[in-house]
C-alpha positions in Angstrom: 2.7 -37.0 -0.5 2.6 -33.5 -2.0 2.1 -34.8 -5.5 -1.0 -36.7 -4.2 -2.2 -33.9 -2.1 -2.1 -31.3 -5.1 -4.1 -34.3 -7.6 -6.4 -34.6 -4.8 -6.8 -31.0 -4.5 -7.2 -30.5 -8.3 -10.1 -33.2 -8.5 -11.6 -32.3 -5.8 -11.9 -28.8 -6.9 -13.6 -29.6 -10.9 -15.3 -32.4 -9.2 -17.4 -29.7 -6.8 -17.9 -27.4 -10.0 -19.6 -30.1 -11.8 -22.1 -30.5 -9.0 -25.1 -28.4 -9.5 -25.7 -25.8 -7.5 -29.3 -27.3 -6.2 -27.7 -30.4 -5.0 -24.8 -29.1 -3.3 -23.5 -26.3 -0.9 -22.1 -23.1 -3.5 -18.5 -23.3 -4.1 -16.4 -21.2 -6.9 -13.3 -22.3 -8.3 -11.3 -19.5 -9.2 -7.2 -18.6 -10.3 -5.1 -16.6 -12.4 -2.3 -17.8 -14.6 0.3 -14.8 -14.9 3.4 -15.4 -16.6 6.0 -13.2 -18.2 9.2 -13.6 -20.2 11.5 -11.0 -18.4 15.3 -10.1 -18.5 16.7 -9.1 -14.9 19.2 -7.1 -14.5 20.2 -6.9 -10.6 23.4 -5.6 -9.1 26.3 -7.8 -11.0 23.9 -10.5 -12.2 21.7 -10.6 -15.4 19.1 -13.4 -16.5 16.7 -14.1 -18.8 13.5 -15.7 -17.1 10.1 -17.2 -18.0 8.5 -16.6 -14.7 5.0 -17.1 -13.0 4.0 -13.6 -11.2 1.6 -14.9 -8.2 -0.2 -17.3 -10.2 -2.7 -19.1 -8.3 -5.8 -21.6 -7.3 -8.5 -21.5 -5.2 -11.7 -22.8 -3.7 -14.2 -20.2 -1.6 -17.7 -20.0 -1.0 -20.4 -19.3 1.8 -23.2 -21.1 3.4 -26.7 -19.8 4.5 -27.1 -20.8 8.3 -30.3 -18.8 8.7 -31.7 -15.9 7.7 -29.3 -13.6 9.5 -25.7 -15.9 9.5 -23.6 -17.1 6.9 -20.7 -18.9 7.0 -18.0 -18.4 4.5 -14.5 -19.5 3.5 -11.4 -19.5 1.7 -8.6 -21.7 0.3 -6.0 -20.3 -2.3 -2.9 -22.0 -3.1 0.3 -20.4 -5.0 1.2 -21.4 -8.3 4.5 -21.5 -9.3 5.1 -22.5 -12.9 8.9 -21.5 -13.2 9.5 -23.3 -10.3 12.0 -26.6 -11.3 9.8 -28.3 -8.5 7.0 -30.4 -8.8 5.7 -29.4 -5.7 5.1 -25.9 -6.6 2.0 -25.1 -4.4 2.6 -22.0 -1.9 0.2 -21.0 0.7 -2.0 -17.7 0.6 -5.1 -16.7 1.9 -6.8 -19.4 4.3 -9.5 -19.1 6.4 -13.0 -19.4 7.4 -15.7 -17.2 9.1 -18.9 -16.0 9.7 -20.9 -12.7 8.2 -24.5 -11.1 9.0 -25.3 -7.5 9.9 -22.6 -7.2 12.8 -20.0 -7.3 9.7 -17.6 -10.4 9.1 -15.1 -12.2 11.2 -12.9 -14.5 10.0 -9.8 -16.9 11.2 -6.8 -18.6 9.4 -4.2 -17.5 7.4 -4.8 -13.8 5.7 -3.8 -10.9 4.6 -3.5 -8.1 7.1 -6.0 -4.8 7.3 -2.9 -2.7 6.2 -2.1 -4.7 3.2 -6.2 -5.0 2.0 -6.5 -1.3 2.9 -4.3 -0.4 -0.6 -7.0 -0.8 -2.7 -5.6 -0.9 -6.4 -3.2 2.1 -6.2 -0.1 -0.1 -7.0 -0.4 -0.6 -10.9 2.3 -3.1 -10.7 1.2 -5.5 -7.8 2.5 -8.9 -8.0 5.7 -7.9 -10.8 8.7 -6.7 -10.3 7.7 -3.0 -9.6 5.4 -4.3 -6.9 5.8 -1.4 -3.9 6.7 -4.8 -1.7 9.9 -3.7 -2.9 11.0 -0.8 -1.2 7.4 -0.6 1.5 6.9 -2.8 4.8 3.7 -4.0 5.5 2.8 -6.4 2.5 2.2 -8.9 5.0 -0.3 -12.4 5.4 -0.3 -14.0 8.5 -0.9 -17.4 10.0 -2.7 -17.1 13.1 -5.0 -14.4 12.8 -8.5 -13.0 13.3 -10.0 -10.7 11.2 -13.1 -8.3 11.7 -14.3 -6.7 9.3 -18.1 -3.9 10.1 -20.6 -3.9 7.5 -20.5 -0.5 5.1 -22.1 2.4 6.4 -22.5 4.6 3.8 -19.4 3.6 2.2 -17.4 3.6 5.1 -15.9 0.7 6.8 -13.4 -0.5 9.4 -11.5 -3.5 10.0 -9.0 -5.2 12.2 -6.3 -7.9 12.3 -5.2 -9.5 15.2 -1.6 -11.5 14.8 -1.4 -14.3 17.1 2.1 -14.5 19.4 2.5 -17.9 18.2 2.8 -17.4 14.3 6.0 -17.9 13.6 6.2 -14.3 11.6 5.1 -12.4 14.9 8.1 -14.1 17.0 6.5 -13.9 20.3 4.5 -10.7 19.9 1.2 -10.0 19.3 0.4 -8.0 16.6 -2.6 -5.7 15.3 -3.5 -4.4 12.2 -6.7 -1.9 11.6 -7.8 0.4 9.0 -10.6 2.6 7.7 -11.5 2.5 4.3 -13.9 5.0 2.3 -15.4 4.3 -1.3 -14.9 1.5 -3.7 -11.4 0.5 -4.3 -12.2 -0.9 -7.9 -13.4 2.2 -9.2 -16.7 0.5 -10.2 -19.3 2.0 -7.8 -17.8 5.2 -6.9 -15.0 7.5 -8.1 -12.9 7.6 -5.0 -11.3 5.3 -2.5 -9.4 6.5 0.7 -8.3 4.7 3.5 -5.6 5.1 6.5 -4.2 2.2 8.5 -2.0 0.9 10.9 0.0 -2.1 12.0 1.8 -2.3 15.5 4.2 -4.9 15.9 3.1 -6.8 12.6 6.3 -9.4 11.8 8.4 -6.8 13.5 7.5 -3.4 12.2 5.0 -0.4 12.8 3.3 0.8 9.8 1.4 3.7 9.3 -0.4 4.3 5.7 -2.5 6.5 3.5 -3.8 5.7 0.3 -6.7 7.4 -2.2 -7.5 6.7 -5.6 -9.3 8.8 -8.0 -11.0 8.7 -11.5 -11.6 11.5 -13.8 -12.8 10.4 -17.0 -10.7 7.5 -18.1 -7.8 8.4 -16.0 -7.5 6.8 -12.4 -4.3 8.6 -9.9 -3.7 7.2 -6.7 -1.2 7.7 -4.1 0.2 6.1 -1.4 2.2 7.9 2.2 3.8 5.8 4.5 5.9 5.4 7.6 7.4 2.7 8.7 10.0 1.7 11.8 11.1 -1.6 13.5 8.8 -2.0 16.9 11.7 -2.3 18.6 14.3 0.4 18.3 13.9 1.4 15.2 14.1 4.4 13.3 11.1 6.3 11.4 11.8 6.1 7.8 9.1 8.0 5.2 8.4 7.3 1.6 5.3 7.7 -1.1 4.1 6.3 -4.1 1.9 8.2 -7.3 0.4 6.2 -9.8 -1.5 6.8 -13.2 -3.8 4.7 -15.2 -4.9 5.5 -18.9 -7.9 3.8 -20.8 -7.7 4.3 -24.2 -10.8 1.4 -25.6 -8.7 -1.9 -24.7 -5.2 0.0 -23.9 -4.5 0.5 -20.5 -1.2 2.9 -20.2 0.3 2.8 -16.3 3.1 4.5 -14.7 4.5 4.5 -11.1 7.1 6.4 -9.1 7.9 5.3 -5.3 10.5 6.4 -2.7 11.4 5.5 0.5 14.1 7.3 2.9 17.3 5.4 3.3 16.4 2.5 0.9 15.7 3.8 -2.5 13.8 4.8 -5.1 11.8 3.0 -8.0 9.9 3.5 -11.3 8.0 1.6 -13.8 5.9 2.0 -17.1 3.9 -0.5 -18.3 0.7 -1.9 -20.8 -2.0 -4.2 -20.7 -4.3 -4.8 -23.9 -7.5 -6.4 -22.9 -8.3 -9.8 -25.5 -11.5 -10.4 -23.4 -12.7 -10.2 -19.9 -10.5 -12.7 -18.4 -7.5 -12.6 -20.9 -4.9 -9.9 -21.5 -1.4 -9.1 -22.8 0.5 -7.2 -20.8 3.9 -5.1 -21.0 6.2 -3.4 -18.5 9.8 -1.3 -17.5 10.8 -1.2 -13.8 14.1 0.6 -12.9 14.9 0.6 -9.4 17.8 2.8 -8.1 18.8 1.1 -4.2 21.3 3.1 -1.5 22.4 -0.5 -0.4 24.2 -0.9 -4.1 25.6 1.7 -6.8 23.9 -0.2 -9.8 20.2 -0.1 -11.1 18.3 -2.8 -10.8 16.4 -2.8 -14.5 13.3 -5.6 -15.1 11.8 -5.5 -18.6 9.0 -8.3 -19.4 6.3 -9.5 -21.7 3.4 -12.0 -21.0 -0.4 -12.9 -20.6 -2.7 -13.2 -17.9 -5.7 -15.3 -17.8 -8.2 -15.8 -14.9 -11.1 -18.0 -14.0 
């Protein structure tokens, strides 16, 4: 049945690009393909993978309902294309909503406030030094709404709501809201900030700060957290700096993160640009954990392509 249901998917999906845009409601069909060769070195084990890195396929689009509504919506899939299963779709965002001047508001499955509100300050999202590692709060969520207020000035607010019955919230409801400040992508302004905060999100309370800025053709960011189980836990603090270095198509990156009682992690990298949607890409994480007296060691090569 899955088989069938990831064809369908497939066909359905190139079948709606074909379709002009006059005779049909607007629909994008969108991905990435990220895959490295990596060896991985982890407490007494050691491998040699060739590994997708949150590769992925998806359908969105929006809907004019009059002059003041739209109606938009989302469906991305996980790619896996190291996995030995055929069946190698995994769900991400999901959801559907409505936007006009009172902002946007949303419902499915999606990524919280907290985890949106990070901008680009991790250099190494979605590979092995991605701050997931070490930091809570990486979360998406079935069952949730999202608001999100229209930009005033470059300032905007948002809010998750977890529903008790997702089976990551275990009975609890759970909220997620930040404010954000500037353009995380570094292409209309020159600095990002944003705090937020997560109560009871799949267990924990998460409070984080992030900024970003670019001089030149350099981009810093940082990250402060603090993080603690809802229920009886204890208040553990870390932080994370990153650097990013244009040079023409060279982009250098490096990346230091801590976290009290759980360890500490570093990682160089480089991605040379082929085109707009193509690029090479290289990368070092070392990763140093209290639980275990080794180093966990990553090193990988690979390409990304999206479309």
């Amino acid at each position: 049945m899955m088989n069938a249901f990831n064809k369908t998917l497939l066909v359905s999906a190139l079948a709606a690009a074909s379709i002009t845009a006059s005779a049909a409601e607007p629909l994008t069909v969108y991905g990435k393909l990220n895959v490295t060769a990596q060896s991985n070195d982890e407490a007494d084990t050691s491998e040699t993978t060739v590994q997708s890195n949150a590769s992925r396929l998806g359908v969105k689009g929006d809907f004019e309902l009059s002059s003041a509504l739209e109606a938009f919506y989302t469906i991305e899939y996980e790619v896996d294309t190291g996995s030995d299963a055929k069946e190698n779709f995994t769900a991400r965002n999901q959801f559907v909503g409505l936007k006009g001047g009172f902002g946007a508001i949303s419902a499915g499955r999606n990524d919280t406030m907290l985890k949106v509100s990070q901008g680009n300050v991790d250099l190494f999202n979605d590979l092995s030094g991605d701050l997931k590692a070490l930091f809570k709060g990486e979360n998406r969520i079935e069952q949730t709404v999202t608001y999100l207020t229209p930009s005033f000035g470059g300032f905007k607010v948002g809010a998750t709501y977890a529903a008790d019955a997702s089976a990551s919230q275990k009975g609890e409801d759970g909220f997620s809201v930040a404010a954000m400040y500037g353009d995380a992508a570094m292409k209309d302004s020159a600095f990002y900030a944003a705090l937020a905060y997560d109560s009871e999100v799949k267990g924990y309370d998460v409070l984080r700060a992030s900024a970003s800025v670019k001089i030149a053709s350099i981009v810093l960011g940082g990250m402060y957290q603090q993080e603690e189980k809802s229920v009886d836990g204890d208040s553990k603090t870390g932080y994370l700096v990153s650097a990013a270095y244009n040079i023409a198509d060279v982009t250098l990156k490096g990346q230091f993160q801590d976290m009290e009682d759980k360890g500490d992690s570093w990682s160089i990298g480089a991605d040379y640009k082929l085109g707009k949607p193509t690029k090479l890409l290289a990368f070092y994480t070392s990763r140093d954990l209290e639980a275990q007296t080794s180093t966990d060691e990553y090193i990988g090569v690979g390409i990304e392509h999206k479309f």
